[in-house]
N, C-alpha and C positions, 0 to 999 in steps of 0.2 A: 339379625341382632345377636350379639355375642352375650352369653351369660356366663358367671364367674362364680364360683363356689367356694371359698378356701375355710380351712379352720385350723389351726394352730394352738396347739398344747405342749407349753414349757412347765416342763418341772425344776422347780428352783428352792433345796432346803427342804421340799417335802409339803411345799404348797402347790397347788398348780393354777398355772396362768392360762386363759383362753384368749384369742384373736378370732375372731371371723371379718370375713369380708365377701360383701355381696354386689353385685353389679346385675343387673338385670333381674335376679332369681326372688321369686314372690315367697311368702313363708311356707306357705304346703309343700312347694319344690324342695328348699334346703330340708325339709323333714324328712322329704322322699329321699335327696341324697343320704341325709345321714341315715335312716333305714338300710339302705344297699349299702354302704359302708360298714355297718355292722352285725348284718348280714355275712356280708364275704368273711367278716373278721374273725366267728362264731362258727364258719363252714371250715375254714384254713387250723381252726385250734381243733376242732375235731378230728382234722387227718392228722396230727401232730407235726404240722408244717412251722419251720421255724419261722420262714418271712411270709409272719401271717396275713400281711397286708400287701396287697401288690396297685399299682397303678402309673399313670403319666401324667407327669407337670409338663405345662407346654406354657414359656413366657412370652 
């Protein structure tokens, strides 16, 4: 079974807009991803890494 996690954050004028989208993933999962996501995010601004974020989209 494939599972899907996306989340998407447009800033437009200084509001910001959310998307998620979920396909298979229960809600403790997506909490779990977003944890590790911000995690890595928190580790990379501490070494004063520019691309704080790294990762792969596969379509």
């Amino acid at each position: 079974m494939e599972k899907e996690f996306a989340v998407r954050f447009k800033i437009v004028e200084g509001n910001i807009e959310t998307q998620m989208k979920q396909k298979n993933v229960s809600p403790q999962e997506a909490i779990g991803l977003l944890e590790m996501a911000k995690s890595q995010l928190l580790e990379n601004l501490s070494k004063n890494r520019k691309d704080i974020f790294s990762g792969t989209f596969k379509e």
